[in-house]
C-alpha positions as a Python dict, from the first residue, in 0.01 Angstrom:
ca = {
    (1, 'X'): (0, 0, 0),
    (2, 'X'): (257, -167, -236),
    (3, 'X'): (205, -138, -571),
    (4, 'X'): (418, -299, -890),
    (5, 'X'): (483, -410, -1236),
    (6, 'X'): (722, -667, -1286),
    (7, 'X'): (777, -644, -1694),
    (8, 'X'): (895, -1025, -1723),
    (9, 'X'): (763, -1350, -1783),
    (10, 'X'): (580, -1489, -1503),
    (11, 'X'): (712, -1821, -1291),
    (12, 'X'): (582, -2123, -1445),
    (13, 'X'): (730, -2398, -1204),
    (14, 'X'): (633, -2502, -882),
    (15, 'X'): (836, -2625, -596),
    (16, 'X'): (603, -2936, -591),
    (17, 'X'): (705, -3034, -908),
    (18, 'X'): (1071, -2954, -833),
    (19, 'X'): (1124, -3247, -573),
    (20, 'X'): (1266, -3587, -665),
    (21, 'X'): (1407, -3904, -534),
    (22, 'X'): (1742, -3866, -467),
    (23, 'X'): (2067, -4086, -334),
    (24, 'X'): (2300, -3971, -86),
    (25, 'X'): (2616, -4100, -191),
    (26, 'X'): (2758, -4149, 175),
    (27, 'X'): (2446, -4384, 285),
    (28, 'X'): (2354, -4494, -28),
    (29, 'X'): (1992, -4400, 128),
    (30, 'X'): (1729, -4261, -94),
    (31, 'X'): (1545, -3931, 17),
    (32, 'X'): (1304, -3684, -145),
    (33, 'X'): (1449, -3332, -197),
    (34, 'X'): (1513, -3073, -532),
    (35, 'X'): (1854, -3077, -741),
    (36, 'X'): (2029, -2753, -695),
    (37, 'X'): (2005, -2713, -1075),
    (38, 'X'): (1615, -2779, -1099),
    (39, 'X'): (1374, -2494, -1281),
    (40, 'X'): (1178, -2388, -973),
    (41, 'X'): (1492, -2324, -810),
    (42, 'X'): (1611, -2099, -1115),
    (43, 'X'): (1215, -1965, -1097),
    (44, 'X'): (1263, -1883, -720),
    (45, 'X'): (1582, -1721, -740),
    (46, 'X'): (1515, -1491, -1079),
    (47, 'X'): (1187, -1411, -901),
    (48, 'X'): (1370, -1309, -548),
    (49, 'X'): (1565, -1070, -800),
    (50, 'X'): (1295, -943, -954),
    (51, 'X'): (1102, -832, -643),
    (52, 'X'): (1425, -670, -455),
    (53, 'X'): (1394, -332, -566),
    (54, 'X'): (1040, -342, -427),
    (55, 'X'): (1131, -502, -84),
    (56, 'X'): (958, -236, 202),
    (57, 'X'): (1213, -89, 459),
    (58, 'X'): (1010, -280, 766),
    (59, 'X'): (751, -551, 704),
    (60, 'X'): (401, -485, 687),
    (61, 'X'): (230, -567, 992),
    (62, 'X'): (-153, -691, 1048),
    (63, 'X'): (-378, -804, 847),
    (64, 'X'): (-307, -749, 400),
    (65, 'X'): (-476, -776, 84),
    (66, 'X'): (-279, -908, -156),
    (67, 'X'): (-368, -935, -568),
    (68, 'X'): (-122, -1060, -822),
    (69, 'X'): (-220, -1097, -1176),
    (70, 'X'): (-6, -1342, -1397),
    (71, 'X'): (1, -1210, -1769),
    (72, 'X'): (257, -1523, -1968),
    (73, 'X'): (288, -1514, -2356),
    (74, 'X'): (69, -1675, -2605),
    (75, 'X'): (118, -2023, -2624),
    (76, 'X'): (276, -2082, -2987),
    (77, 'X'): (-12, -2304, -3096),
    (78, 'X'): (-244, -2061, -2990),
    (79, 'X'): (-491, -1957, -3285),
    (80, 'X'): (-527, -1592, -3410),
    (81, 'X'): (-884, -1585, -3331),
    (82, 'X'): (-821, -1621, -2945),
    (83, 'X'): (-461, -1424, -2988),
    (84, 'X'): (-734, -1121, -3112),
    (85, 'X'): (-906, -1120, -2778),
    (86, 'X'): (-610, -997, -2622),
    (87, 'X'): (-619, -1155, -2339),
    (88, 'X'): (-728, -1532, -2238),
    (89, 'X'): (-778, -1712, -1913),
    (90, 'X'): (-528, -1960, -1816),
    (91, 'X'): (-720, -2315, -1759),
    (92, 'X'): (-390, -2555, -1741),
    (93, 'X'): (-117, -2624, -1559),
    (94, 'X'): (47, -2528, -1285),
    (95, 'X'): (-204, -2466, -1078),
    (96, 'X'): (-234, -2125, -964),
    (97, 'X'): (-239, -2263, -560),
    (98, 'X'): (106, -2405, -638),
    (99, 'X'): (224, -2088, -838),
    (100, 'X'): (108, -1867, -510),
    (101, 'X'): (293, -2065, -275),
    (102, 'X'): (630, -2007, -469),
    (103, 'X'): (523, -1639, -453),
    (104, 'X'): (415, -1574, -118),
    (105, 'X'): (742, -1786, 27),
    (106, 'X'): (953, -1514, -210),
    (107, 'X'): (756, -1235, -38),
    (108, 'X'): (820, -1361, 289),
    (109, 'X'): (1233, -1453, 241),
    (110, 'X'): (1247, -1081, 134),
    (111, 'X'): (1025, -1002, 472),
    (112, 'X'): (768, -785, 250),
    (113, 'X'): (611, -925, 616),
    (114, 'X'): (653, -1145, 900),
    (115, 'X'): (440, -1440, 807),
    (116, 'X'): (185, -1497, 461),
    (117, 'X'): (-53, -1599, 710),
    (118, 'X'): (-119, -1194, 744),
    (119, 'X'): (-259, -1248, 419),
    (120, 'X'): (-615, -1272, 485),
    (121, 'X'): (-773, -1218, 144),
    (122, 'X'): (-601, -1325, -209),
    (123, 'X'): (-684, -1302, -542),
    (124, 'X'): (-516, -1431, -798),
    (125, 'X'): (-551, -1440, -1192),
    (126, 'X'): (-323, -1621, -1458),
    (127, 'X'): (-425, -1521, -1839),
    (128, 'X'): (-262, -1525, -2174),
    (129, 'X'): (-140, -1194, -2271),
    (130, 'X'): (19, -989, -2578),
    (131, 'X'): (215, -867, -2289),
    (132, 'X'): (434, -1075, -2043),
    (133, 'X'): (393, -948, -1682),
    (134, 'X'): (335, -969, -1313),
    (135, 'X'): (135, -677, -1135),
    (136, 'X'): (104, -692, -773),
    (137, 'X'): (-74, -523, -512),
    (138, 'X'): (0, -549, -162),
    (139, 'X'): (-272, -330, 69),
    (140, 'X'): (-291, -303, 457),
    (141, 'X'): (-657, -336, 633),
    (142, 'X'): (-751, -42, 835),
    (143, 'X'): (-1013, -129, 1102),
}
């Protein structure tokens, strides 16, 4: 089992709604890709960083569990009656499918496993929070 806190602000961009058209100067063709520059990029690579430290010596093998919880700040509109609850669900965008993605593709460059397709059961919960943060939960299923 893999166990963490990340004490940051969670990744907010998606690579779907990184790509654009784009012109190859050579051709003068246009194609669909991301600009070096774009925020998931900067997203990706800050949350590569992040999870380092935590990379496993060998990839997990078989079958894996995986729970990440995604705590971002209030919202600066957000009124003191729900800011009292402490915590608040998350009902706009990005999606948490696209948010996952971005995740599980950082997990797998950093070979936390061979493939995300090991992950047979995820769970998954984005909520306002006093306090910014990522806590994730890898477990291995034992037959």
């Amino acid at each position: 089992m893999i166990e963490f806190v990340l004490h940051c602000e969670p990744p907010k961009h998606t690579a779907q709604g990184s790509s654009t058209i784009l012109k190859n100067f050579k051709t003068g063709k246009f194609f669909i890709g991301k600009k070096s520059n774009s925020k998931a990029i900067q997203d990706k690579n800050y949350l590569l960083a992040m999870l380092l430290p935590y990379q496993p010596k060998t990839p997990l093998q078989g079958a894996l569990k995986l729970e990440i919880d995604l705590f971002y700040s209030w919202r600066k509109s957000e009124t003191k009656k729900n800011r009292a609850k402490g915590q608040m669900p998350i009902t706009t965008r990005p999606d948490v499918d696209n948010l996952v993605k971005q995740i599980l593709d950082c997990f797998t460059r950093l070979a936390f496993w061979n493939d995300d397709a090991q992950v047979f059961d995820l769970h998954i919960v984005k909520m306002y929070s006093d306090t910014p943060m990522m806590h994730i939960k890898i477990t291995e299923y034992n037959q």
